[in-house]
C-alpha positions in Angstrom: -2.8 -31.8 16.5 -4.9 -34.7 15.1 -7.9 -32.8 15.7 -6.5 -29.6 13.9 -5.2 -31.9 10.9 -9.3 -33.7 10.7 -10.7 -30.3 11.0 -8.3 -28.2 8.7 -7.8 -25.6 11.3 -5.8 -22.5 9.7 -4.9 -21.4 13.2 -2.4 -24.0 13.5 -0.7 -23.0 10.1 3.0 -22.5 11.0 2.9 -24.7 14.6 3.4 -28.5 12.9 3.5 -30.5 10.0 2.4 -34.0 9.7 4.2 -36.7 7.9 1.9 -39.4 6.3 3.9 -42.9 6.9 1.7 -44.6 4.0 2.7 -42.3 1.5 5.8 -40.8 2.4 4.9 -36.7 1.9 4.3 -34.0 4.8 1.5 -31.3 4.8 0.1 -28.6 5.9 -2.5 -28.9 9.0 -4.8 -27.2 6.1 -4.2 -29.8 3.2 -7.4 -30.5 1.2 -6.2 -34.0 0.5 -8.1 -37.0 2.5 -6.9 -37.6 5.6 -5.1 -40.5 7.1 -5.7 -42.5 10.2 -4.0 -41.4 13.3 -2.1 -44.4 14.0 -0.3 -43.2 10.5 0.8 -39.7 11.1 3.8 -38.3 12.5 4.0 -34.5 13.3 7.3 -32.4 12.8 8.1 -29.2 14.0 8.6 -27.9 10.5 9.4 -28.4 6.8 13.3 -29.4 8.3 12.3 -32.0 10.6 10.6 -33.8 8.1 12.6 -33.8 5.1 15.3 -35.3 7.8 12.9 -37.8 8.5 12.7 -38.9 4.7 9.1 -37.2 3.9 8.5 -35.1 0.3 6.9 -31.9 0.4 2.8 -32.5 -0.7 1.9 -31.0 -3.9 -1.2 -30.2 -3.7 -0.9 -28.1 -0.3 3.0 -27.2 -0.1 3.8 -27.2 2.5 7.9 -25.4 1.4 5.9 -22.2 0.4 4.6 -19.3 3.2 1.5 -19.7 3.0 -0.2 -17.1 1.2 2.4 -16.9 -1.6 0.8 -16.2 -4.7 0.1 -19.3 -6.8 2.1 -19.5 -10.0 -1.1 -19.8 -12.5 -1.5 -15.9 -10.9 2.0 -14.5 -11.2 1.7 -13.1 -14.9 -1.9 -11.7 -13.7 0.2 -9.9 -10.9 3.3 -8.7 -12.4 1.0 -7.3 -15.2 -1.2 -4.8 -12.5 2.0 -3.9 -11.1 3.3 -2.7 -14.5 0.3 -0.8 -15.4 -1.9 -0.6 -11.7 -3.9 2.6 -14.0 -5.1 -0.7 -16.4 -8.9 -1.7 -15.8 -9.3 -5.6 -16.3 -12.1 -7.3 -17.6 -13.6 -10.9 -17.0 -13.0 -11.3 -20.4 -9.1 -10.2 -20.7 -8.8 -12.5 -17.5 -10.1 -15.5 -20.0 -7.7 -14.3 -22.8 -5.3 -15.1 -20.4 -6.5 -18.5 -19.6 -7.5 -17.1 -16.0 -11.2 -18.3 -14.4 -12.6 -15.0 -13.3 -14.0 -16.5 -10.3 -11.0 -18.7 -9.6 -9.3 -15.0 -9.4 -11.8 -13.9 -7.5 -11.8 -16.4 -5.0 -7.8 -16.0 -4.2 -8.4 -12.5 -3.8 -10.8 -12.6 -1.2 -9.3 -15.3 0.6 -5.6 -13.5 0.3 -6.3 -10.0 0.6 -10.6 -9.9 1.7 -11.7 -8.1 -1.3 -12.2 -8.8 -4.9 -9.7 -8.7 -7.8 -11.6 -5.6 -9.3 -11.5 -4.1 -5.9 -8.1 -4.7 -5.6 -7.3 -3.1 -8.5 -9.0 -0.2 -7.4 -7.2 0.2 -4.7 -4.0 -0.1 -7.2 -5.5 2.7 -9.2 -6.8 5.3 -6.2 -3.0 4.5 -4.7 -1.0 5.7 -7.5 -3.5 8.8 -8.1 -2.7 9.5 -4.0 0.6 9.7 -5.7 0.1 12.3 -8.0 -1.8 14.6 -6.5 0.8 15.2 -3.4 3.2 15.9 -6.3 1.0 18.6 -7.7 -1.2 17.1 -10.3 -4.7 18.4 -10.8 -7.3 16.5 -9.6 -9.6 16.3 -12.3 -6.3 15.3 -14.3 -5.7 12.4 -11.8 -9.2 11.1 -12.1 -9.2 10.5 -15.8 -5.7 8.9 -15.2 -6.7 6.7 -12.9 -9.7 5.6 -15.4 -12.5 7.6 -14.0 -14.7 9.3 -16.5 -16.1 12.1 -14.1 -13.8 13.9 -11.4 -17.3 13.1 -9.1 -17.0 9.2 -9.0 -13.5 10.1 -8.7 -14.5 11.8 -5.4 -16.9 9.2 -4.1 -14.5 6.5 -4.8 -11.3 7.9 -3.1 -13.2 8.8 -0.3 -14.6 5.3 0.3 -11.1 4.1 0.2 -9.0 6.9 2.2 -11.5 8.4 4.6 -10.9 12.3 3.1 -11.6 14.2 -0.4 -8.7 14.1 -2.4 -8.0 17.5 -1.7 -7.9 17.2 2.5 -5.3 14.4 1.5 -3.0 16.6 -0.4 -1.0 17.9 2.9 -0.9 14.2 4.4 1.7 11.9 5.4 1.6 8.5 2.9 2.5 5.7 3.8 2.8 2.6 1.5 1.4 -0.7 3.0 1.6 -4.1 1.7 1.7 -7.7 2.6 5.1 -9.9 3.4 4.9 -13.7 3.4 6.7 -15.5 6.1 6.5 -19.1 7.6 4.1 -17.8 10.1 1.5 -16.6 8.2 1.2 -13.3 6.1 2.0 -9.7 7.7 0.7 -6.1 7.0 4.0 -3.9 6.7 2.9 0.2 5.9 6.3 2.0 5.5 7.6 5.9 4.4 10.9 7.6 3.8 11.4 8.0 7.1 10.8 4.3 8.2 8.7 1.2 8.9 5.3 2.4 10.9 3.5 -1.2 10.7 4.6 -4.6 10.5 2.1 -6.9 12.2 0.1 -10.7 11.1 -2.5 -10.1 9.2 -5.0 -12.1 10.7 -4.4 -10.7 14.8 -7.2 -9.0 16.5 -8.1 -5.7 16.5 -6.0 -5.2 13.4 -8.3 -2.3 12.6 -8.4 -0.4 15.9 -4.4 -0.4 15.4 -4.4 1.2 12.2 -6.8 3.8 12.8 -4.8 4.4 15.9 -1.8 5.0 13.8 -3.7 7.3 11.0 -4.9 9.7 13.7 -0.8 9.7 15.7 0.7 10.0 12.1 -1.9 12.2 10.5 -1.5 10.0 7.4 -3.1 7.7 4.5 -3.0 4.6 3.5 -2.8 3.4 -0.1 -1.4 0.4 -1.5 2.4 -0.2 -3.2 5.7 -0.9 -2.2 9.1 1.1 -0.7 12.8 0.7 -0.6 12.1 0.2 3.7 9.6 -2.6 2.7 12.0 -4.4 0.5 15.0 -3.8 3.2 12.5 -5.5 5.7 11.4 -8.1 3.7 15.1 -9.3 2.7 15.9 -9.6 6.7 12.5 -11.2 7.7 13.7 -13.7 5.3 17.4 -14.1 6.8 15.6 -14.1 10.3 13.8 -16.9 9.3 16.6 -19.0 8.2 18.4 -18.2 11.5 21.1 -16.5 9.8 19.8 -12.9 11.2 19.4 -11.8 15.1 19.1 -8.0 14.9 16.9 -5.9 12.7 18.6 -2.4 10.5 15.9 -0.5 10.2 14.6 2.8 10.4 11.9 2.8 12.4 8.9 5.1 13.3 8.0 4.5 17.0 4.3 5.9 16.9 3.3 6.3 20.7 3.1 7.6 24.1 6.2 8.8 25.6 5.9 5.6 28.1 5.2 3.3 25.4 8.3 4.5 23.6 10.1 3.9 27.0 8.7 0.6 26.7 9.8 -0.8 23.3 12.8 0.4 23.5 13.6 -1.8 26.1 12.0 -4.4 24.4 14.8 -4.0 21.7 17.1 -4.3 24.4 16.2 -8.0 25.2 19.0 -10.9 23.7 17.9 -12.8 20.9 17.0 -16.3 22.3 16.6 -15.0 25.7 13.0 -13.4 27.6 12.1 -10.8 30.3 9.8 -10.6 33.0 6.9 -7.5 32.4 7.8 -6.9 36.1 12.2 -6.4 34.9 10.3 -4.0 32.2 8.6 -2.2 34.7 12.1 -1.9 36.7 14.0 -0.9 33.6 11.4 2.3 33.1 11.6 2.7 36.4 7.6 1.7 36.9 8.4 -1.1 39.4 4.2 -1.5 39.5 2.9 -0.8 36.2 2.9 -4.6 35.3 -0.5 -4.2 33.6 0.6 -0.6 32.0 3.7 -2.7 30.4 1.6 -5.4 29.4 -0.8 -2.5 27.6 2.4 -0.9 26.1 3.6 -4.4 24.4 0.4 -5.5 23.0 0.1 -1.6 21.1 3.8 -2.5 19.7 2.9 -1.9 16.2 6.6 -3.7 15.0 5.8 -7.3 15.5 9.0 -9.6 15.5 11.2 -6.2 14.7 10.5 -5.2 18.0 10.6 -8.2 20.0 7.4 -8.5 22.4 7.5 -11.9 22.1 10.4 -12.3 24.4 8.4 -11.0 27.3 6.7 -13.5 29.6 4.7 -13.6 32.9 7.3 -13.9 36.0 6.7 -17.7 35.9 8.2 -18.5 32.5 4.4 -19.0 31.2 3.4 -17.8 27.8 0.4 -15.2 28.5 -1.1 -12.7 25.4 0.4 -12.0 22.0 -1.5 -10.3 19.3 -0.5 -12.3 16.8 -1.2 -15.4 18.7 0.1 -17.5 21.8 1.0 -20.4 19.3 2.8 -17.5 16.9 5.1 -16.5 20.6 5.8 -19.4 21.2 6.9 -20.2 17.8 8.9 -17.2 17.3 11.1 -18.1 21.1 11.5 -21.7 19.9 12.5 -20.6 16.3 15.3 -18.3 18.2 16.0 -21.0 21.0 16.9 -23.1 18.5 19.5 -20.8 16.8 21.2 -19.9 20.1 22.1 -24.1 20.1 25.6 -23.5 19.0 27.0 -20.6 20.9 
């Protein structure tokens, strides 16, 4: 943990703490400030721990906040693209505001891997998605969305959604955004009909799982939020306090009719408790498909909502986890920890 705290290792955001004895305040792993000796470090668990202990929360990495939260010198510039995402900002009306353009545009490519103007892009194709599956015409939609030809129009939606704007017309939308929680930022994509995608942001072969889902749900992509996303986001919040052991949720189970099978019985596991991928194989009544339950897991697109962290090898050892190893073992020791009292 030393080493991780020296080196500044992001993977280990979410796993510790470290309380500096000389100056009485807890960080981050990541903190920029200069670090102290060994001999005056203590590590904690988590924010808890080391208030108890008599630490104060760093200011300059704080270490109360999920990381990834949006710094408060940003919220206006946020709150203002939500209001009007059709809006095309300027370096220069991000210095009216006080705002360094490339301050902006450093946050946004280490938040979200693209640019501010990019971003803002996205906002704008997004919202013209919108329109055009509610009938507006397309050439109308491009000069809403700020374009000054229904050909860059074209080009640009195409870059960003894979199909013409007309091919899209008929498909399924979902809305995908991020969440913030103690273990690092998560992808969430969501419809009417439920959550299709909550998984960490920064796991593996993100990609290969979202074009998995475009092709099994025929649908796009575009940026915003939904009522599903804000229901989720509320009880990702009360999970993390320990106040909240089940999820209400509509769900949309993309998948086989095994891995289905699967997850389902991976929302049968107790909170607090784990399973064996050999008792999943006995509940689907697979007794040998060890490795074709360990397949079916790591595709679960609902990370935390559908608990595949609770399975483990036969031995009670830890083995993959998209999001992680350090992130499973988090998440059982989070729940372990609220089972204490019962």
């Amino acid at each position: 943990m030393y080493r991780a705290l020296v080196e500044r290792d992001g993977a280990f955001e979410g796993v510790f703490v470290v309380g500096v004895r000389t100056t009485g305040i807890f960080c981050r792993p990541t903190c920029p400030a200069r670090k102290p000796h060994a001999e005056n470090v203590d590590f904690y668990l988590g924010a808890r721990e080391a208030l108890s202990a008599g630490f104060r929360p760093c200011k300059r990495c704080k270490p109360m906040e999920p990381k990834g939260q949006a710094p408060g010198w940003l919220d206006g510039l946020l709150a203002a693209v939500d209001a009007d995402p059709a809006r095309r900002w300027h370096d220069q009306d991000l210095r009216a505001r006080d705002l360094e353009p490339a301050r902006v545009r450093r946050w946004f490519n280490d938040h979200h891997g693209m640019t501010f103007h990019a971003y803002q892009r996205s906002r704008r194709l997004g919202a013209a998605l919108g329109q055009i599956r509610h009938g507006l015409d397309l050439t109308q939609a491009a000069f809403e969305a700020g374009y000054e030809s229904p050909s860059a129009f074209r080009e640009a939606f195409g870059k960003l959604f894979g199909d013409p704007p007309g091919r899209t017309r008929a498909k399924r939308l979902l809305q995908v955004t991020r969440l913030l929680t103690p273990l690092g930022p998560m992808l969430c994509a969501a419809d009417d009909q439920g959550i299709a995608l909550l998984e960490f942001a920064d796991r593996r072969m993100l990609e290969i799982q979202l074009r998995v889902m475009r092709r099994r749900l025929d649908c796009v992509m575009a940026p915003g939020t939904h009522a599903h996303i804000e229901m989720l986001d509320g009880q990702l919040r009360e999970y993390f306090k320990g106040s909240r052991r089940e999820f209400e949720l509509p769900m949309i189970l993309s998948g086989s009719e095994f891995q289905r099978a699967v997850w389902i019985q991976l929302l049968k596991i107790p909170y607090g408790e784990t399973s064996s991928y050999a008792d999943i194989a006995e509940r689907v009544r697979r007794p040998a498909a060890h490795r074709a339950i360990g397949r079916a897991n790591g595709e679960n697109r609902l990370a935390i909502v559908i608990p595949c962290h609770r399975v483990v090898r036969s031995d009670g050892q830890l083995s993959g986890y998209g999001g992680g190893v350090w992130r499973k073992r988090a998440l059982l020791e989070h729940e372990l920890s609220h089972c204490s009292g019962d």
